[in-house]
N, CA, C and O of each residue as an XYZ file, in Angstrom:
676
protein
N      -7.601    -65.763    -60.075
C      -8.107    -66.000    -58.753
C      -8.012    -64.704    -57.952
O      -6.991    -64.024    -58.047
N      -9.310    -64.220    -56.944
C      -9.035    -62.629    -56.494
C      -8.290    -63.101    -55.068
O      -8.498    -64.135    -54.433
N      -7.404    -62.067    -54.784
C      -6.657    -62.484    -53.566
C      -6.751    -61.352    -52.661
O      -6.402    -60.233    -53.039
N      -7.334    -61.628    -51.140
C      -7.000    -60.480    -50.392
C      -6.287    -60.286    -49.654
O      -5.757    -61.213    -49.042
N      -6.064    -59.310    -49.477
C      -4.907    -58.354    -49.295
C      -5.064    -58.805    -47.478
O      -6.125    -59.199    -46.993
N      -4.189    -58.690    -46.945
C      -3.361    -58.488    -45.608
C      -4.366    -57.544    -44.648
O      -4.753    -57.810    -43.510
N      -4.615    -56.566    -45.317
C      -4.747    -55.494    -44.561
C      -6.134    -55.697    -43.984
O      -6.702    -55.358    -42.946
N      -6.498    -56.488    -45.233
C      -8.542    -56.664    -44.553
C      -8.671    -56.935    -43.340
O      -9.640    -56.572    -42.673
N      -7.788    -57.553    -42.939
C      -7.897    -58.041    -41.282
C      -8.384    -56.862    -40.228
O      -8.976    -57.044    -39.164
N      -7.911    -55.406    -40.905
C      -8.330    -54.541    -40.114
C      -9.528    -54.301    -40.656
O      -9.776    -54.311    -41.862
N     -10.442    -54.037    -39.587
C     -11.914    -53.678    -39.972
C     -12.221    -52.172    -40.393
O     -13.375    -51.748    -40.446
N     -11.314    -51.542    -40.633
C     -11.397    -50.082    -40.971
C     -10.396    -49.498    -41.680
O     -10.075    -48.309    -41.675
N      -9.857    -50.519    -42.371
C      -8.155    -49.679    -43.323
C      -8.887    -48.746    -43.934
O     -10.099    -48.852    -44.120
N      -8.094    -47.654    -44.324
C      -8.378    -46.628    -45.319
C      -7.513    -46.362    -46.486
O      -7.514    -45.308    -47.122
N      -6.720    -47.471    -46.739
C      -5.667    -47.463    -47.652
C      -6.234    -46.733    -48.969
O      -7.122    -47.444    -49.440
N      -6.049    -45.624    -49.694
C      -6.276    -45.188    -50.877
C      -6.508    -45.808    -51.868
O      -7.479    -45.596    -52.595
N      -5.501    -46.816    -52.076
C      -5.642    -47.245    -52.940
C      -6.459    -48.766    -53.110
O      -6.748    -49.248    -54.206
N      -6.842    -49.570    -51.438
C      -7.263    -50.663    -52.213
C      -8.871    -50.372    -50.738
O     -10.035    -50.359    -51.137
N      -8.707    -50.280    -49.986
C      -9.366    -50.056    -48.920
C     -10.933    -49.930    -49.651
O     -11.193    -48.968    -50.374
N     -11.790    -50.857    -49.415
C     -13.623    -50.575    -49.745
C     -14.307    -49.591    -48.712
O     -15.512    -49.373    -48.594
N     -13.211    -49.023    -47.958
C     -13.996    -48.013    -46.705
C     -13.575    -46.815    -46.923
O     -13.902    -45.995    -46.065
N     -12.742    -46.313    -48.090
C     -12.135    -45.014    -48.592
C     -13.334    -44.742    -49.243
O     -13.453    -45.899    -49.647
N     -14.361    -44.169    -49.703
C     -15.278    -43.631    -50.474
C     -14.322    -42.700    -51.402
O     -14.530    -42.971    -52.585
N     -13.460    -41.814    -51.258
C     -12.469    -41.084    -52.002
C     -11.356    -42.193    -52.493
O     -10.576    -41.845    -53.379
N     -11.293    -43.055    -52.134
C     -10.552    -43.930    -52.740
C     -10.219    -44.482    -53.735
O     -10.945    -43.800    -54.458
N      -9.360    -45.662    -54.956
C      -9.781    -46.032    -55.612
C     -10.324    -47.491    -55.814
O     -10.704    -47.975    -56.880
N     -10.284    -48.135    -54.513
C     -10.973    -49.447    -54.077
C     -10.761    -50.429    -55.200
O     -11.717    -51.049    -55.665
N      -9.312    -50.612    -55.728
C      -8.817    -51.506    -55.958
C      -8.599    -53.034    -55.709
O      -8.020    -53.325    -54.663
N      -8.917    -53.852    -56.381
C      -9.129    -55.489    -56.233
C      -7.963    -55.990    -56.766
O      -7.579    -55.474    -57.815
N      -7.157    -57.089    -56.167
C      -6.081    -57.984    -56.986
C      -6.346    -59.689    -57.323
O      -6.924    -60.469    -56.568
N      -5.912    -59.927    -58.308
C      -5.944    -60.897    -59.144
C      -4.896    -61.630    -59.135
O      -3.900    -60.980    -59.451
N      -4.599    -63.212    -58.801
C      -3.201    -63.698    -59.747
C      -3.516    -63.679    -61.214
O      -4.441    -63.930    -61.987
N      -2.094    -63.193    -61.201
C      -1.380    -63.302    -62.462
C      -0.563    -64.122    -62.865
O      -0.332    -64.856    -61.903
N       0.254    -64.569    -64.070
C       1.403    -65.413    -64.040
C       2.881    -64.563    -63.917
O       3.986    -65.019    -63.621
N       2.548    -63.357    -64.204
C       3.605    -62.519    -63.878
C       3.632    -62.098    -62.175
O       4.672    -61.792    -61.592
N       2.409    -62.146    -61.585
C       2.406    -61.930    -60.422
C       1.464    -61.362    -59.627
O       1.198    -61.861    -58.534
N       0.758    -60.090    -60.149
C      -0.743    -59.892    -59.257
C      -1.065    -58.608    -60.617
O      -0.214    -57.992    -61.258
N      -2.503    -58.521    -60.723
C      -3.154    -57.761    -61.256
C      -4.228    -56.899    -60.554
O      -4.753    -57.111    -59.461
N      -4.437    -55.897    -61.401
C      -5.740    -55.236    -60.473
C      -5.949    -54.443    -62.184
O      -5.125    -54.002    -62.985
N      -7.556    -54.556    -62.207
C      -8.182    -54.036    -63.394
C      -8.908    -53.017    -62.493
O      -9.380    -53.080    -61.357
N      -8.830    -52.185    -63.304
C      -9.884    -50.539    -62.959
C     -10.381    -49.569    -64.303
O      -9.863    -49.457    -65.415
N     -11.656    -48.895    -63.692
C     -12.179    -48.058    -64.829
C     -12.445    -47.229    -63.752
O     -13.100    -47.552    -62.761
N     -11.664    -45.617    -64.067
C     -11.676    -44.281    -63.197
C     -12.520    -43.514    -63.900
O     -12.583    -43.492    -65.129
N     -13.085    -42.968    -63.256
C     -13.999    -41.949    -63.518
C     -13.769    -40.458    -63.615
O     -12.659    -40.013    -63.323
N     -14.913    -39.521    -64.073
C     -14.251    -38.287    -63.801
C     -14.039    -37.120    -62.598
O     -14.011    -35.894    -62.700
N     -13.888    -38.078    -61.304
C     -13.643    -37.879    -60.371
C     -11.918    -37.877    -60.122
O     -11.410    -37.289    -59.167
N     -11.196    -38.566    -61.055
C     -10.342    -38.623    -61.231
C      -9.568    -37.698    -62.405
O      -8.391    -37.372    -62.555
N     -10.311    -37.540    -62.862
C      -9.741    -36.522    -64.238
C      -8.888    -35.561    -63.951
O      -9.069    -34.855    -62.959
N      -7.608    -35.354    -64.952
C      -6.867    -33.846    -65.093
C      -7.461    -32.996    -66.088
O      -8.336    -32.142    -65.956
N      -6.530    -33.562    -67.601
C      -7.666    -32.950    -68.749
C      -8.832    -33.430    -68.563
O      -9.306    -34.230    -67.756
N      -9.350    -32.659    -69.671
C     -11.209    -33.796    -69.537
C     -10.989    -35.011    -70.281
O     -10.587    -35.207    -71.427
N     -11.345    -35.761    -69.369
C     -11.424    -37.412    -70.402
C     -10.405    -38.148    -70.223
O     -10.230    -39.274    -70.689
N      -9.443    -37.322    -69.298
C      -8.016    -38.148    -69.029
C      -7.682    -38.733    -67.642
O      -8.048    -38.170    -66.610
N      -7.477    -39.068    -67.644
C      -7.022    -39.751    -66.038
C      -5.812    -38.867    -65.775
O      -4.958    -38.725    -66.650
N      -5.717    -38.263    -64.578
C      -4.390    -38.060    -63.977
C      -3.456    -38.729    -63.609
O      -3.326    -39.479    -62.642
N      -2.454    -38.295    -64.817
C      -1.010    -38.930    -64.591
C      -0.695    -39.402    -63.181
O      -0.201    -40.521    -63.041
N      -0.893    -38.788    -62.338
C      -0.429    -39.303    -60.743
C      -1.218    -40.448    -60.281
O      -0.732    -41.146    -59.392
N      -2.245    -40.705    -60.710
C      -2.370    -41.921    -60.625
C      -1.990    -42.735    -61.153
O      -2.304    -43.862    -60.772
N      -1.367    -42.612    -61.974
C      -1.281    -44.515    -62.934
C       0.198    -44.475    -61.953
O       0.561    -45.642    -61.807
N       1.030    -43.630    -61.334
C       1.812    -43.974    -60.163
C       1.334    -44.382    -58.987
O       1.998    -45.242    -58.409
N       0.256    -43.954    -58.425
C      -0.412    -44.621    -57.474
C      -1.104    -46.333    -57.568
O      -1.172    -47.277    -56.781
N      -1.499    -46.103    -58.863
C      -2.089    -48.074    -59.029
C      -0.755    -48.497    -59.170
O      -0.467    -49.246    -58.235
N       0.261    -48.312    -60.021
C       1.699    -49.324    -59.942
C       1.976    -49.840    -58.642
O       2.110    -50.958    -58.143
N       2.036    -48.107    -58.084
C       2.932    -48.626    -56.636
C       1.596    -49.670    -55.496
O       1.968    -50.643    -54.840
N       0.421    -49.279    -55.502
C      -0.416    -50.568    -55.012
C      -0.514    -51.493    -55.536
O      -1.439    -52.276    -55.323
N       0.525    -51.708    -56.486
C      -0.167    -53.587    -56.867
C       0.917    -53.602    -56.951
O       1.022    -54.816    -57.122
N       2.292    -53.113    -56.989
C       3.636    -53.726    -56.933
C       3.836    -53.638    -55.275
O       4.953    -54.096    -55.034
N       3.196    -53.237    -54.094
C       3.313    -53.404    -52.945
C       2.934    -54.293    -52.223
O       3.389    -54.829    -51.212
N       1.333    -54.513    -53.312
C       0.779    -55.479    -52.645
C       1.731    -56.695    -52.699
O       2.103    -57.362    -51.734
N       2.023    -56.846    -53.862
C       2.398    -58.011    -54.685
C       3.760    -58.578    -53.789
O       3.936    -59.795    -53.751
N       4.650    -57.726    -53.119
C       5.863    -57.819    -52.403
C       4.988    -58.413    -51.000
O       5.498    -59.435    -50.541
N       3.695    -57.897    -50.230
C       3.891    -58.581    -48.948
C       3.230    -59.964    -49.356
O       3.222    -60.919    -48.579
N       2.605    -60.015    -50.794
C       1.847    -61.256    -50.891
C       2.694    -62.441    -50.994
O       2.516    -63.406    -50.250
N       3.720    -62.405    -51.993
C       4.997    -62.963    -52.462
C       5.747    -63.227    -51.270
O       5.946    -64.316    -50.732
N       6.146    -62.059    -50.920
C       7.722    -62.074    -50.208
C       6.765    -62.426    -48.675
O       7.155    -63.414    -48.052
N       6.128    -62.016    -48.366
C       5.349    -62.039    -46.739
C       6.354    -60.790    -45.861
O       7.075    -60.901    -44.870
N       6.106    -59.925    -46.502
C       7.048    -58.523    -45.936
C       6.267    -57.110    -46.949
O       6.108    -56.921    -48.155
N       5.891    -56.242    -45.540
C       5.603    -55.171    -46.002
C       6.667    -54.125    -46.747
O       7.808    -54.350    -46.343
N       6.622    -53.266    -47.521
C       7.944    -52.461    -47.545
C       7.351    -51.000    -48.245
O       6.387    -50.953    -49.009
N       8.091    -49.935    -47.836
C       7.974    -48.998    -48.142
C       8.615    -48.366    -49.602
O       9.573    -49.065    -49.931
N       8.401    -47.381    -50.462
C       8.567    -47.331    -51.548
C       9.589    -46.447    -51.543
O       9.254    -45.321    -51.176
N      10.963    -46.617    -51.892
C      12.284    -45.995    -51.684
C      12.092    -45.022    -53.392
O      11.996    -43.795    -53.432
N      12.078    -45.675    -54.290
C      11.751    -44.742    -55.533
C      11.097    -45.176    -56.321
O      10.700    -46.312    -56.058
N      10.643    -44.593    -57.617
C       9.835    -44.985    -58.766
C      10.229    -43.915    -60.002
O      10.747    -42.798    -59.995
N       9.634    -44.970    -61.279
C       9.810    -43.989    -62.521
C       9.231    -44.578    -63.261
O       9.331    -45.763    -63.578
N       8.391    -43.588    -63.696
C       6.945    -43.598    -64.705
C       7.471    -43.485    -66.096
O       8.357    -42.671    -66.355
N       6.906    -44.350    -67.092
C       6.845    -44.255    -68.049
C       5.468    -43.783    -69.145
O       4.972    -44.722    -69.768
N       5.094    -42.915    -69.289
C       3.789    -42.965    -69.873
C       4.071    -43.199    -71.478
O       5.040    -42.536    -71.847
N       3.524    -43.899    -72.415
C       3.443    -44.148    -73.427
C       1.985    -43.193    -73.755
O       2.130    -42.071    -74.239
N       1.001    -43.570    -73.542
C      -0.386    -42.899    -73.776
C      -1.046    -42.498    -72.607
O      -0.704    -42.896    -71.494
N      -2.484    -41.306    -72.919
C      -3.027    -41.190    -71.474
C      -3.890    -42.199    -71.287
O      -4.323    -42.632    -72.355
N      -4.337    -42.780    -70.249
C      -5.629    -43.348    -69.660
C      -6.544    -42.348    -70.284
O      -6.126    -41.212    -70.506
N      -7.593    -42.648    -70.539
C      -9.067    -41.858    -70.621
C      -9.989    -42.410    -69.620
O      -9.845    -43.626    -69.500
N     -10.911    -41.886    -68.848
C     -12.081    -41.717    -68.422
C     -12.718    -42.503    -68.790
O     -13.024    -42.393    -69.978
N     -13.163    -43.468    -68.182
C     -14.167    -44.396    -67.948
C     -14.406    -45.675    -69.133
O     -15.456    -46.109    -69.608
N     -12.530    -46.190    -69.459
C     -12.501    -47.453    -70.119
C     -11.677    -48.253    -69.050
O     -11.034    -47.798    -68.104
N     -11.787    -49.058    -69.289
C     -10.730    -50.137    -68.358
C      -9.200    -50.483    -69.170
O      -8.790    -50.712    -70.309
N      -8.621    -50.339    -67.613
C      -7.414    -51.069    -67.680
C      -7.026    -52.070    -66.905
O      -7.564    -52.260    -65.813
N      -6.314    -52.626    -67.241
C      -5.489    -53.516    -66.036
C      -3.746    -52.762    -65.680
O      -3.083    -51.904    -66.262
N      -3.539    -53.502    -64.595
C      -2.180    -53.204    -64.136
C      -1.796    -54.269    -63.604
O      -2.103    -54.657    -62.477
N      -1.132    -54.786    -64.346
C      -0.090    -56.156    -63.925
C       1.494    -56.109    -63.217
O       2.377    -55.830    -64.028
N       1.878    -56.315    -62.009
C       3.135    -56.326    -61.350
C       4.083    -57.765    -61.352
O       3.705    -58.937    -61.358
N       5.032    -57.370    -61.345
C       6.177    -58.482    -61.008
C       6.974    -57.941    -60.266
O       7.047    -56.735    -60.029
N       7.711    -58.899    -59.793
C       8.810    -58.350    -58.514
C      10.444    -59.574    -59.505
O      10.376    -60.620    -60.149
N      11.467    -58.805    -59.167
C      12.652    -59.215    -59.429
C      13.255    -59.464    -58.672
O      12.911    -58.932    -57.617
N      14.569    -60.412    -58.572
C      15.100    -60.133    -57.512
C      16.244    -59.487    -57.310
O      17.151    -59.509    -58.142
N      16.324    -58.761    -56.031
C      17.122    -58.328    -55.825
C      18.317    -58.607    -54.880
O      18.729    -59.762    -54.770
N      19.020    -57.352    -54.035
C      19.562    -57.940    -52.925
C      18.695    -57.599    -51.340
O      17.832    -58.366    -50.913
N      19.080    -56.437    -50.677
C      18.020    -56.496    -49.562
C      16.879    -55.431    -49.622
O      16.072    -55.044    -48.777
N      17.087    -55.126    -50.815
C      15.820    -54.547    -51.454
C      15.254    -54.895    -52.349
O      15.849    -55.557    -53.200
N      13.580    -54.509    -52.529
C      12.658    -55.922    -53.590
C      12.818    -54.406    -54.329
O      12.992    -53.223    -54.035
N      12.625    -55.337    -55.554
C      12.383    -54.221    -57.087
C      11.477    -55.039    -57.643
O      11.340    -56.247    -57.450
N      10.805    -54.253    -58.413
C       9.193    -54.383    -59.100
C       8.885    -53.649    -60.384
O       9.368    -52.532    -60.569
N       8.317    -54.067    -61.035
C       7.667    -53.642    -61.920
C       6.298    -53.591    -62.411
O       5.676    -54.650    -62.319
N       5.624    -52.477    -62.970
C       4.141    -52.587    -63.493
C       4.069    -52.317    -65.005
O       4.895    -51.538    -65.481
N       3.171    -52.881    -65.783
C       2.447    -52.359    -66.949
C       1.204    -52.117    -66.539
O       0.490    -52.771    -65.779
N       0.986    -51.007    -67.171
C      -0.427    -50.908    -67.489
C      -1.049    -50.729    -68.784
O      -0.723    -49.842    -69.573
N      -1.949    -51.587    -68.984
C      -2.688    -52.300    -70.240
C      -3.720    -51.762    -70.679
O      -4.379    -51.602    -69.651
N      -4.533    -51.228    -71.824
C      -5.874    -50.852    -72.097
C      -6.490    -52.396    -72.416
O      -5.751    -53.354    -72.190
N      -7.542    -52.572    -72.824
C      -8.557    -53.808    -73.256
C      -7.483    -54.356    -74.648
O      -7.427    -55.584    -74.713
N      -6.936    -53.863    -75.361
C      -6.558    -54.534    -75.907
C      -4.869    -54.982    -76.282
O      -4.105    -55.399    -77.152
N      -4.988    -54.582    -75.051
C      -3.148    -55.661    -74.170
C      -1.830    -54.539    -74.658
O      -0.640    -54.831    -74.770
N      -2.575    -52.995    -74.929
C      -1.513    -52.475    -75.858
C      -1.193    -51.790    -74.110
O      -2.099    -51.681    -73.284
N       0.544    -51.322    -73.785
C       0.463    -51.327    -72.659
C       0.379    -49.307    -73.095
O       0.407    -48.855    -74.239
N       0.291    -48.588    -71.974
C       0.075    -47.293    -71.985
C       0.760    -46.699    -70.866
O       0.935    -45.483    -70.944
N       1.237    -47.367    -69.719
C       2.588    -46.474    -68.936
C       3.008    -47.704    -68.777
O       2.422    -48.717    -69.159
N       4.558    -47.610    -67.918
C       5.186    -48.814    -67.330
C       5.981    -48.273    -65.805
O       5.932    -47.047    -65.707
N       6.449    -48.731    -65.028
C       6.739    -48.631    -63.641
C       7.973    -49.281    -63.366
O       8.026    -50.467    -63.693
N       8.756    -48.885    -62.955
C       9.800    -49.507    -62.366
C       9.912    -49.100    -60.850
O       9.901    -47.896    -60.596
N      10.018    -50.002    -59.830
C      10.155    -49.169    -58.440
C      11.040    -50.037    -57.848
O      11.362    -51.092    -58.394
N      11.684    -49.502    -56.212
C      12.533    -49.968    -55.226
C      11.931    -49.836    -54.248
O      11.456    -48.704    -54.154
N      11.681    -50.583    -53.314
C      10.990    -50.903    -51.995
C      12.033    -51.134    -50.752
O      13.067    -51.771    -50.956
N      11.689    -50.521    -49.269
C      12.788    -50.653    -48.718
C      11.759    -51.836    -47.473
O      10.974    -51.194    -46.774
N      11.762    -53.277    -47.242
C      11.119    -54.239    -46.218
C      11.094    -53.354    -44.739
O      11.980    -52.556    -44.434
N      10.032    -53.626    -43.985
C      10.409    -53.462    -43.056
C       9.730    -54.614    -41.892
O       9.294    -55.708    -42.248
N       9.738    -54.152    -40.503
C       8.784    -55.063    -39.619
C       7.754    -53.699    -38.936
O       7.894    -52.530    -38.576
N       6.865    -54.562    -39.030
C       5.720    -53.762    -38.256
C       5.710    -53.093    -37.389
O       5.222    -51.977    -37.209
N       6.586    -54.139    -36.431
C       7.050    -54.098    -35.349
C       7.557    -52.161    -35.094
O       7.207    -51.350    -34.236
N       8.545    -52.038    -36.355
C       9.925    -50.893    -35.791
C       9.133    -50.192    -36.633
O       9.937    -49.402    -37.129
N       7.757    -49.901    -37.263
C       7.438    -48.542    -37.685
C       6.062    -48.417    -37.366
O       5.265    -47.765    -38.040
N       5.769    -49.092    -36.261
C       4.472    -48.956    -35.383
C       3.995    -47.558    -34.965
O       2.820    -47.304    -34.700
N       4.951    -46.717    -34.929
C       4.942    -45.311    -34.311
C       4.143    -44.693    -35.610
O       3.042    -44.145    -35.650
N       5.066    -44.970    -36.636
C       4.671    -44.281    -37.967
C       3.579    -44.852    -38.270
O       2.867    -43.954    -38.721
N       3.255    -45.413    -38.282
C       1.558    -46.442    -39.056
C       0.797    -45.950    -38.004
O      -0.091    -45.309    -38.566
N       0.602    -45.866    -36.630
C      -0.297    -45.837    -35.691
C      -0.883    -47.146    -35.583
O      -2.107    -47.196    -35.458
N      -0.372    -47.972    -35.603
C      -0.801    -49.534    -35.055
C      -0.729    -49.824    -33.573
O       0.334    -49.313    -33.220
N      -1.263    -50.336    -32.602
C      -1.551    -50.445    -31.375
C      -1.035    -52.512    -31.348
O      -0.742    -53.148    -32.360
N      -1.068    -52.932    -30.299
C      -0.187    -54.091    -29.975
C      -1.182    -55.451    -30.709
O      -0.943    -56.517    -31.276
N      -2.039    -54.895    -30.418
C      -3.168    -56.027    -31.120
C      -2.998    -56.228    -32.775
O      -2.838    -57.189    -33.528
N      -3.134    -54.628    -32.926
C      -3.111    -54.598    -34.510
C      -2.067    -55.248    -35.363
O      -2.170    -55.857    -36.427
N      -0.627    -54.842    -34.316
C       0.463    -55.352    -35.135
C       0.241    -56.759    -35.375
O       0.342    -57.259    -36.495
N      -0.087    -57.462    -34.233
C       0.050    -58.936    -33.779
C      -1.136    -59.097    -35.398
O      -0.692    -59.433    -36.496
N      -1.968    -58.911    -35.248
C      -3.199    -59.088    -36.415
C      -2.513    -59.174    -37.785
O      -2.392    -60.144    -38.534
N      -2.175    -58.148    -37.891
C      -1.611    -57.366    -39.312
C       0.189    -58.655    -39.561
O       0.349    -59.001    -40.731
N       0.807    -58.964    -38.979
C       1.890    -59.558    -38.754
C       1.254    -61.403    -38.896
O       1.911    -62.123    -39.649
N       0.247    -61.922    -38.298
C      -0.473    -62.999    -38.607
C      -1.202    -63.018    -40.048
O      -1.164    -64.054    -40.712
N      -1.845    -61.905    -40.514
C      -2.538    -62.033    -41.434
C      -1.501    -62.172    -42.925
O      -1.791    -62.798    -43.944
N      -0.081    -61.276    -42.625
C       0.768    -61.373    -43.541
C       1.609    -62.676    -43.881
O       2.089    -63.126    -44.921
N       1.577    -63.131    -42.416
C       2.170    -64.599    -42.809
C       1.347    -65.937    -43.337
O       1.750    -67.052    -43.669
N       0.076    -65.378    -43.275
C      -1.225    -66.452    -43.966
C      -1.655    -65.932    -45.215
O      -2.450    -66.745    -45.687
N      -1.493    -64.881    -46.036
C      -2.130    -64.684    -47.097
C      -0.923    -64.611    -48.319
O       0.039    -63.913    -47.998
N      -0.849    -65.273    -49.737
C       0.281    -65.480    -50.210
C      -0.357    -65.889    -51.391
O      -1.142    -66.835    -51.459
N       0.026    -65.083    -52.427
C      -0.126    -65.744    -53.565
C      -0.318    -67.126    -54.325
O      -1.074    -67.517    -55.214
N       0.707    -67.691    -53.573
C       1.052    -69.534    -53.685
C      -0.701    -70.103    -53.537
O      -1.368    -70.862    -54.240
N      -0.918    -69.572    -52.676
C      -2.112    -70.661    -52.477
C      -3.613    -69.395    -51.587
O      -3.385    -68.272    -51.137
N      -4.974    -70.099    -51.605
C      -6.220    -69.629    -51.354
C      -5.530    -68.173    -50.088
O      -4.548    -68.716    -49.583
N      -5.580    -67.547    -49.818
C      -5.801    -66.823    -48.205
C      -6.651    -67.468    -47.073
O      -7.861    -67.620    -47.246
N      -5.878    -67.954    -45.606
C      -6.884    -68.237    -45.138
C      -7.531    -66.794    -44.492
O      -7.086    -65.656    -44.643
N      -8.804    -67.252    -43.675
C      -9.581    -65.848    -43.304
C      -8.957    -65.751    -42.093
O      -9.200    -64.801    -41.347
């Protein structure tokens, strides 16, 4: 089932990683999962390091967006990414698909998460472990550049959109 994200509420996010208004972006989509949220992608060579390879720094960038998403969808709390550690098994190549599947564990007052990432035939090719630190909208309004409306928006939209069940609009 595709689930959207929180953030759509704003009519102009530019989030890198999932945002359809980033043109430089990678306009990432999420999925339930039974482990918890997915997002399938095929990068191009707009993305490339070697030729034909995907840059390593991304397959840290899709973890940490679908293990972030996956925390405000789940938990109904945004949080910032305290650390991470990449595992690469193989490279991505250029213009096959993968998926990236997240779970969240629990913890104590910090969420921990995890990603695989999968080629077409379920063999995985990096893995992710990360620590997230929650916060409120509210106390990092300065830092985001959110205005009183937005928070109120962004703070409603998080408490209505949830894995468990449809998103309302």
């Amino acid at each position: 089932m595709s689930v959207r994200v929180p953030w759509s509420v704003l009519p102009d996010y530019r989030c890198f990683g999932c945002s359809p208004h980033n043109d430089r972006g990678l306009r990432l989509t999420f999925d339930t999962h039974p482990d918890g949220l997915c997002a399938r992608f095929t990068l191009d060579r707009g993305f490339e390091s070697y030729p034909g390879v995907v840059h390593g720094g991304l397959v840290g960038v899709i973890c940490d967006e679908t293990i972030g998403n996956l925390i405000v969808l789940a938990r109904r709390r945004p949080a910032f990414t305290v650390s991470m550690r990449t595992r690469f098994v193989t490279p991505l190549l250029v213009g096959r698909e993968y998926r990236c599947v997240a779970s969240l564990r629990d913890g104590d007052e910090l969420f921990h998460g995890s990603a695989d990432i999968l080629d077409a035939d379920g063999t995985v090719c990096a893995t992710v472990t990360a620590v997230y630190q929650p916060f409120a909208l509210d106390d990092v309004r300065h830092q985001l550049t959110l205005g009183d409306d937005e928070v109120a928006l962004l703070d409603s939209a998080i408490a209505r959109h949830s894995i468990d069940r449809s998103p309302t609009p």
